[in-house]
N, C-alpha and C positions, 0 to 999 in steps of 0.2 A: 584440551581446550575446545577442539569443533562441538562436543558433546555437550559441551557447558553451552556453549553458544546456540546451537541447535536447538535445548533445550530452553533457551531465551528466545529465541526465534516462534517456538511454540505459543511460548506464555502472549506473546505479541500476537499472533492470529486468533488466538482462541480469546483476549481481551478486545480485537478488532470483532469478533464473529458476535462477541456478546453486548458489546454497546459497553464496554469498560472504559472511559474517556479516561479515567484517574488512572486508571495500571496502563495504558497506552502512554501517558504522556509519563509515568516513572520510566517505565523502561525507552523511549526515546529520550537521546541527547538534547541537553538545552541549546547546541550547537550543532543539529541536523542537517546535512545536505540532504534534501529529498529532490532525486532525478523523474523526475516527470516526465513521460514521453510523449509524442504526438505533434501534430500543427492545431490543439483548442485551447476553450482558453483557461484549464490548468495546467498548461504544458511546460516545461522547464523547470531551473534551477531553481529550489524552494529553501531559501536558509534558516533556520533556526524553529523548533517545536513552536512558537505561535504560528510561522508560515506558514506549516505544513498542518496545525489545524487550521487555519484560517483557509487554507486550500479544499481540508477535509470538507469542513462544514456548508463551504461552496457547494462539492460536489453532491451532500446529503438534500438542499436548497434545491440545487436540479434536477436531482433526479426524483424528489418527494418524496425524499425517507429512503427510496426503495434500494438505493447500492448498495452493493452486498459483496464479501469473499465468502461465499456457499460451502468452496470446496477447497481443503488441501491433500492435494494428491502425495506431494513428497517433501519433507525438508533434508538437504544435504548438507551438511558444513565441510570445510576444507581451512583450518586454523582460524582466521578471525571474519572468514566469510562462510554465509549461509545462502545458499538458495534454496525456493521455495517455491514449486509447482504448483498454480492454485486456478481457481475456475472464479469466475465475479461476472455480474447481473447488474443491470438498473431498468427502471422504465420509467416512463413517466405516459401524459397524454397521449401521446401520440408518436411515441418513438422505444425504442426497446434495445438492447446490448444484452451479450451472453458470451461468453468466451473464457481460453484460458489465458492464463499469463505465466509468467517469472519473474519475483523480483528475488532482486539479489540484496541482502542485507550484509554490512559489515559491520561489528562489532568489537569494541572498545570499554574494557575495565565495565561488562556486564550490561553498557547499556548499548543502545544501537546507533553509532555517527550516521552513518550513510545509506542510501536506498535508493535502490535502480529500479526501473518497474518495465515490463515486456510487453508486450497486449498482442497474442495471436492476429486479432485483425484492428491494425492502429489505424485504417480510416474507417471503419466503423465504430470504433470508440472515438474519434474525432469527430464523424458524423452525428453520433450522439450529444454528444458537449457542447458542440457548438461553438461562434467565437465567442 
């Protein structure tokens, strides 16, 4: 099962890396918890696949196109959870972010419930965001 997931886990970055909005939103659940971290202002509990684009497309609004998951370093699963070592970028005017994170994906009958997100340096991706 991790391998299957895992292998779900990929299809999901590599349709985030390519601007796939229609295969991102098959494979997220219609009933998503997306955990957002920080004190800005996409931070917290995000419920359901429109939240969690309507948070996305915030963040694409801010940052002017430019945020980005560049890099996956590692996916591990462990039965219905995957983490995912990965590096993400934005800039805009006058302000810039680079770092790595973890999020942790869990997985349920192929598609993705839930998503925790890490950010190496969360008051500079705070700082970024803005309130």
């Amino acid at each position: 099962m991790a391998s299957k997931n895992v292998d779900i886990a990929r299809e999901y970055f590599q349709a985030v890396q390519n601007g796939d909005l229609p295969k991102v939103g098959e494979l997220l659940a219609e009933e998503i918890v997306w955990h957002q971290p920080g004190a800005n202002r996409f931070s917290g509990e995000h419920k359901g696949r429109d939240a969690v684009f309507a948070m996305l497309g915030g963040m694409m609004e801010a940052s002017q196109g430019s945020f980005a998951i560049d890099t996956i370093h590692a996916l591990m699963g462990n039965g219905d959870m995957v983490a995912a070592s990965i590096h993400f970028a934005g800039r805009r005017e006058d302000a810039s972010m680079s770092m790595d994170g973890v999020d942790v994906l869990r997985l349920k009958d192929g598609k993705i419930v839930e998503m925790w997100l890490y950010s190496a340096d969360q008051a500079a991706e705070d700082a970024f965001w803005g309130q």
